[in-house]
N, C-alpha and C positions, 0 to 999 in steps of 0.2 A: 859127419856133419855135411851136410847141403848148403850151401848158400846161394840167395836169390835175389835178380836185381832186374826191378820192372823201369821199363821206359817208355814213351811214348805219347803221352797224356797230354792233353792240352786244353786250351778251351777253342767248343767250334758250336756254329748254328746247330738249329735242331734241322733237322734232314743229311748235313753231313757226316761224312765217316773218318774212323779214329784207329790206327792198327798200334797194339800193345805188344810188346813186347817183353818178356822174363827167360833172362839169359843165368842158368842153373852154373853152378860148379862145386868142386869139392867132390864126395863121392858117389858123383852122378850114376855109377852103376847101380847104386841102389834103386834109383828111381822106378815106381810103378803106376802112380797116376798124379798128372801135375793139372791145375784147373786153378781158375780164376773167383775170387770172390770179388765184393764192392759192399761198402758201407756208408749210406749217407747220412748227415749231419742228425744226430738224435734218432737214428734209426739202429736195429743191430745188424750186424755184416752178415750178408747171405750169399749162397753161391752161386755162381752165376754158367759156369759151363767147367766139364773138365775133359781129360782124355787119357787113355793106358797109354803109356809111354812104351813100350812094346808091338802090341797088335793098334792102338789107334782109334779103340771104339771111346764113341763121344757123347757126352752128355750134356743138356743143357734145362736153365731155368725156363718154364713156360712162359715168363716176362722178356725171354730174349731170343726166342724161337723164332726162327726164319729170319733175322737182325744180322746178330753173329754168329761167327762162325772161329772156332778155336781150330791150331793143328798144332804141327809139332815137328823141330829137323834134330833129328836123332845126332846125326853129325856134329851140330851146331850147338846139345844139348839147349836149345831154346823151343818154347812157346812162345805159340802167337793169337791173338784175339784181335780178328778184323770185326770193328763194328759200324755196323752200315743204318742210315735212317736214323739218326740218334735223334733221341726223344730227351727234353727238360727233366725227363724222370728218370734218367740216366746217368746224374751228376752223381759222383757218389769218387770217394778213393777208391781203386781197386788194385788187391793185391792177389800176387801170385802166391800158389801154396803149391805143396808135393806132398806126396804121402809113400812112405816106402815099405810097409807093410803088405807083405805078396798076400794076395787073393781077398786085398778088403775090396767094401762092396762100396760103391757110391753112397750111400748112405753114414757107413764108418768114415769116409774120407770126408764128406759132409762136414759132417759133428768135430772132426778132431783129425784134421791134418800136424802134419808131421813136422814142417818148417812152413815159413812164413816170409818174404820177402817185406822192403821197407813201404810199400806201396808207391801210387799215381794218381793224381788228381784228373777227374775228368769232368770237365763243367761244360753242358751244356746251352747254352742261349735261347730264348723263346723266339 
């Protein structure tokens, strides 16, 4: 079992920025790719960036490209999602996930991550 606990969330204007944080515990050695989703109101949850908990290669939605920016302290067993320029269309929960399945592809971690943290609210202003 993994467990996950996102913080950070707030409400801010649109142009400023929001750092997330998802602090993992429990049997973090499993861990292999941890990334972020967001779900807005009557919308379905989509991903939004993740990263290999190991080597670090990252991925991200093309609605958040050049925005944010995810990493990761291996030590600390936490992710982090700095978002910069936030945009009204940005409001949405977002929660942390992990996927411990060795050698899935972004696309399997996609579809069907592994755990799920309680999420964070992040509400934008126009």
């Amino acid at each position: 079992q993994v467990q996950l606990v996102e913080s950070g969330g707030g409400l801010v204007q649109a142009g400023d920025s929001l750092r997330l944080t998802c602090a993992a515990s429990g049997r973090t050695s499993s861990l292999y790719i941890m990334g972020w989703f967001r779900q807005a109101p009557g919308k379905e949850r989509e991903f939004v960036s993740g990263i290999t908990w190991n080597r670090g290669f990252t991925n991200y939605a093309d609605s958040v490209k050049g925005r944010f920016t995810v990493s990761r302290d291996n030590g600390k067993n936490a992710m982090y999602l700095q978002m910069n320029s936030l945009k009204p269309e940005d409001t949405s929960v977002y929660y942390c996930a992990v996927g411990i399945k060795y050698g899935s592809t972004w696309a399997d971690f996609s579809r069907r991550p592994d755990y799920w943290g309680q999420g964070t609210q992040v509400t934008v202003s126009s």
